[in-house]
N, C-alpha and C positions, 0 to 999 in steps of 0.2 A: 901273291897279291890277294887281299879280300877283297871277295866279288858278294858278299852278302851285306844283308842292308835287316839293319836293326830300328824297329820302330819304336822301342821302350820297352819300360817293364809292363808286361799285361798285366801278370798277377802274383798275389803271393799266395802260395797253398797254407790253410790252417785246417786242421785235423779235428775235429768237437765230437763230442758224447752226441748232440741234440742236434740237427743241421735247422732244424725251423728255428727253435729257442735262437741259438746264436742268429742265423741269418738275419731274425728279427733286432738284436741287439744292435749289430751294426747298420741295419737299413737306421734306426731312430739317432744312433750316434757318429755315423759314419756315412748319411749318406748312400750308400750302395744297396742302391734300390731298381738298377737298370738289369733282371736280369738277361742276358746274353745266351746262356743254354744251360738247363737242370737234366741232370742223365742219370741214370739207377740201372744201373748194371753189373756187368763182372770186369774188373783188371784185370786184362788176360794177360797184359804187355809188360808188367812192371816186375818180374818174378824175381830180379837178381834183389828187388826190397820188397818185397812182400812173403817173405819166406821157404819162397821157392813154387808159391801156388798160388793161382787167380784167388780175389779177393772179392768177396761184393759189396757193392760202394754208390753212395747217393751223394751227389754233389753237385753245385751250382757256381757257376760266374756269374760275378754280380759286380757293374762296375757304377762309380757316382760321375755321371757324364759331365758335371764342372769341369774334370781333370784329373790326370792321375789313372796308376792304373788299377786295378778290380783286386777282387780276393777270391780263390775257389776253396769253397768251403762245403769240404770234405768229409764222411761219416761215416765210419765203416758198419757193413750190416754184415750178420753172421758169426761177428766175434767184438768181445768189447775192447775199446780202444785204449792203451795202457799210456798210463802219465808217466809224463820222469821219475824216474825214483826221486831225485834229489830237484829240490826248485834248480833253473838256473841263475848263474853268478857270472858277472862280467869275471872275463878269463876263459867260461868255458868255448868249444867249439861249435859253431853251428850260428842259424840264424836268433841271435838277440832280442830283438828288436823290429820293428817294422814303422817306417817314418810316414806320417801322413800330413800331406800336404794342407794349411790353413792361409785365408786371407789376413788376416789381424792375430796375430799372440794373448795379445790382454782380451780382445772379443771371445775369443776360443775360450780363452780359459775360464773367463766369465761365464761363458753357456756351456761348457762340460760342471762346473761349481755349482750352476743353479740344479743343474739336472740329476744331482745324487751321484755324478760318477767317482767314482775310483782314481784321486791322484796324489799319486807318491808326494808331490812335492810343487813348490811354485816354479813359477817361468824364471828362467837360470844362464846364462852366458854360457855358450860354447868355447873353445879356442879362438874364433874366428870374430867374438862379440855380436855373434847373432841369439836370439832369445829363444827357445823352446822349453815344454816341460811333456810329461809325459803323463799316462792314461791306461791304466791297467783296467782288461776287461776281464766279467766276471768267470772266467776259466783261465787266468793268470798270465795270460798273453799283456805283453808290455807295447806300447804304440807311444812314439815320441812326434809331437805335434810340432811342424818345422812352417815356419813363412814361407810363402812364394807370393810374387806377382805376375807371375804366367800360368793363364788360367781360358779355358776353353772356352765356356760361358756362363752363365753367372744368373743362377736356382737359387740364390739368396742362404745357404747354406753357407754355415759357419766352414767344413770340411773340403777337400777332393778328396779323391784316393790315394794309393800307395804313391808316394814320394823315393823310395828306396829304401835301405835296410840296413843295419848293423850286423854286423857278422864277426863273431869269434875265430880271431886265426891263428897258427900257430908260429908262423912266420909270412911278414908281411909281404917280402919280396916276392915268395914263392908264390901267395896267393892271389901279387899282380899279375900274375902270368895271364890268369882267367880273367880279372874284374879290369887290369887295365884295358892289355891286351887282346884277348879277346871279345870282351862284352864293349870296349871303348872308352871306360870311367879311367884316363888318361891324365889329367889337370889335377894337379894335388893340391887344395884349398887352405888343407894346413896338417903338421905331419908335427906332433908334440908327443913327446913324453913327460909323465907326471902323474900328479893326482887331479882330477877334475868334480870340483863342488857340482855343477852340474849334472854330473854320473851318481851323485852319494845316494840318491835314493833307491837305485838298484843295488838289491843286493851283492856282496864284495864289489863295491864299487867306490871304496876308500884304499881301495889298495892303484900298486901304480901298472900304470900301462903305456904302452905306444898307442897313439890314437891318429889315424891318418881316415882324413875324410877328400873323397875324390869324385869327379864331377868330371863329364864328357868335355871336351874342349869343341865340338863338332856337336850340332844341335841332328837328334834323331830324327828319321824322315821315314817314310813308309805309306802306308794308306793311313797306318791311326797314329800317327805321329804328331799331332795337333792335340787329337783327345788324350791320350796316355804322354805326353810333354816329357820334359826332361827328369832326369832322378838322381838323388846322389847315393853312394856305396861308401858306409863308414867301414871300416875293417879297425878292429881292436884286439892288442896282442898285448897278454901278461908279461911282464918283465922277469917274473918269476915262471914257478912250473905250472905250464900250461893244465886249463881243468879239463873237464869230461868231456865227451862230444854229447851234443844234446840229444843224438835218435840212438848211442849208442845199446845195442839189447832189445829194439824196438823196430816194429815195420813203418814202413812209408808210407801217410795217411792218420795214424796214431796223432795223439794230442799233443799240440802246437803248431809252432812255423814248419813246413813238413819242407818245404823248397821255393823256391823265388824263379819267374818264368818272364822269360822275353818272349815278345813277339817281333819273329823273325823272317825274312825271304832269301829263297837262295838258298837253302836247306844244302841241298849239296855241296854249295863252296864252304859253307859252313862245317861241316862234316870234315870235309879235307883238311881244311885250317885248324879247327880242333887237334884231330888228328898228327898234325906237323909240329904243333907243341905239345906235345905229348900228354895229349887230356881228350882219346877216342869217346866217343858216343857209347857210352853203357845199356840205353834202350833205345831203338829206331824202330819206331813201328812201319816206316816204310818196309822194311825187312818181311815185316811179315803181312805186306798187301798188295806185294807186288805193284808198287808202286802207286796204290791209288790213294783215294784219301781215308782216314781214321775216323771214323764216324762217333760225333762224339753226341749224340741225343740231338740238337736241332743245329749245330755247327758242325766242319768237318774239318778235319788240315791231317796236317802231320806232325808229329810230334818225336821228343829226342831229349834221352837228358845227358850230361854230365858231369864229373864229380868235382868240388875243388880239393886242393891237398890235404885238406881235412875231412872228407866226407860230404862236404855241404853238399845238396842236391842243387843241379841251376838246368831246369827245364825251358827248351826250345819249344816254342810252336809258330808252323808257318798254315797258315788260316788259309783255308780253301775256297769255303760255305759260311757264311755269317748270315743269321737271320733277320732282316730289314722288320717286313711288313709281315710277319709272321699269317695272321688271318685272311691274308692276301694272296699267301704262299707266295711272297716276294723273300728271295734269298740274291744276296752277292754273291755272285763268282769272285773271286779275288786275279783267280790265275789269271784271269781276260785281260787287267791292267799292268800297267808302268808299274812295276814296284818300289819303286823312287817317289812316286807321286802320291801325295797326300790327298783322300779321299775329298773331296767336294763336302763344305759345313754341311748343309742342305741332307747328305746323304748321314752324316755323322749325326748330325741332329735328331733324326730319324728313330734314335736307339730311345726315345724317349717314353716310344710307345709298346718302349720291353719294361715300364716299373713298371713294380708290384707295391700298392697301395695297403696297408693295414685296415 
């Protein structure tokens, strides 16, 4: 039985040359301007992807408290961070994509168009006749802007955050094992093979594919289960021979989508469940702290990843310490609460006096 409780996607890890240059790009386009905790330190924990040795690494949570959930954007210091050899191509394996949640389609599009950014293509019908287009930022990262009307609160900001993600697989089935079953994206909104006009401006994205896009049937609950709201998981599988994996030759942290991260309670029923469908935990840093929490620069939890059958990285973290009223030295305990219970707006709100202003 799962006895663990999933609040949403917190974040998606992105790998960059520049951690300020980017942070900035997305605080003016994206919104995520809240941040949560900047840490400069060493990866002690992550050896079996970081080439067998601690790494040192400057990075930040940053989330756009509308809604949606943040992005940890990642630097490595000490060694430069290696691009794909090859762009990626719908087919290949790994994370795609990254969907960001928008009020209005035509408003969005309209305010990324005036603003110079980078888009493949106009707003385009899904499978399902819903409209999105997409928004290449400038280190080649692809971001498809998807409607919602579930929305935390309302900064007048064209954006939220992460929405969910596209992901290369090489078989669908296999890869529900994790995205339905485990993570909860259950309810299948529409499962098509073919070619999609839609997909033509990414690269190999004239060729055909199975495209199954999936959505929790059960709305996520937790303490931030209000702010980071619901998310959908596309998986897209070649009909042909599957491409490259996207980190393959490459450490974790390097440039691009490096993993996609829930935030989770229950760590240990978690763990077991993993575990019993055969998809064990690859890093626990419980392991190595005897159970306390992970200290990650002004937040703490514990954290945990695991693989899908393609490599994808999909990290856990169960949040400890969260910092409120920072100059106050006002910090959440997490553990003291209900894990089921969604944190009080009032205290959520709170995160507002973590922007960073230009």
């Amino acid at each position: 039985m799962k006895g663990y409780v999933i609040s949403g996607i917190q974040q998606i890890g992105i790998g960059v040359k520049n951690l300020g240059e980017a942070w900035k790009w997305y605080r003016d386009k994206f919104g995520m301007d809240c941040r949560i905790f900047e840490d400069d330190s060493e990866a002690k924990l992550m050896l079996p992807y970081t080439g067998g040795e601690p790494r040192r690494r400057h990075a930040v949570l940053a989330i756009n408290l509308q809604s949606g959930g943040g992005f940890e954007i990642w630097q490595h210091k000490g060694r430069v961070p290696l691009p794909i050899s090859e762009e990626l191509r719908l087919g290949d394996l790994g994370i795609l994509m990254c969907k960001i949640k928008v009020r209005n389609i035509n408003s969005a599009y309209s305010f990324f168009k005036k603003s110079n950014t980078d888009l493949p293509g106009e707003p385009a019908e899904d499978p399902s006749g819903n409209k999105s287009f997409f928004v290449k930022d400038p280190y080649g990262n692809m971001f498809q802007m998807v409607e919602s009307e579930e929305w935390f609160i309302n900064e007048k900001k064209e954006t939220g955050g992460s929405y969910g993600v596209i992901i290369g697989v090489s078989d669908v089935e296999k890869a529900r094992h994790i995205y339905s079953d485990i993570l909860g994206y259950d309810e299948v909104v529409y499962d098509k093979t073919g070619v999609f006009p839609d997909l033509s401006v990414f690269p190999g994205g004239k060729n055909e594919f199975r495209r199954v896009l999936l959505k929790s049937s059960k709305p996520f609950s937790g303490p931030f289960g209000k702010l980071f709201g619901q998310s959908m998981m596309e998986l897209i599988c070649s009909t042909g021979k599957p491409g490259k994996k996207a980190f393959e030759g490459r450490l974790w942290g390097d440039l691009g989508f490096i993993h996609l991260c829930f935030d989770i309670h229950r760590m240990d029923e978690l763990k077991e469940y993993c575990k019993s469908k055969g998809f064990p935990f690859t890093v626990d840093s419980k392991l190595s702290h005897d159970g306390n929490s992970f200290d990650m620069g002004e937040a703490a939890g514990h954290f945990a990843y695991i693989a899908d059958p393609d490599g994808t990285l999909i990290e856990f973290v169960e949040t400890h310490k969260v910092p409120i009223l920072k100059k106050l030295g006002w910090y959440l305990d997490l553990r003291k609460r209900d894990s089921k219970k969604s944190l009080p707006d009032w205290i959520l709100k709170t995160l507002k006096f973590s922007k960073v202003k230009d």
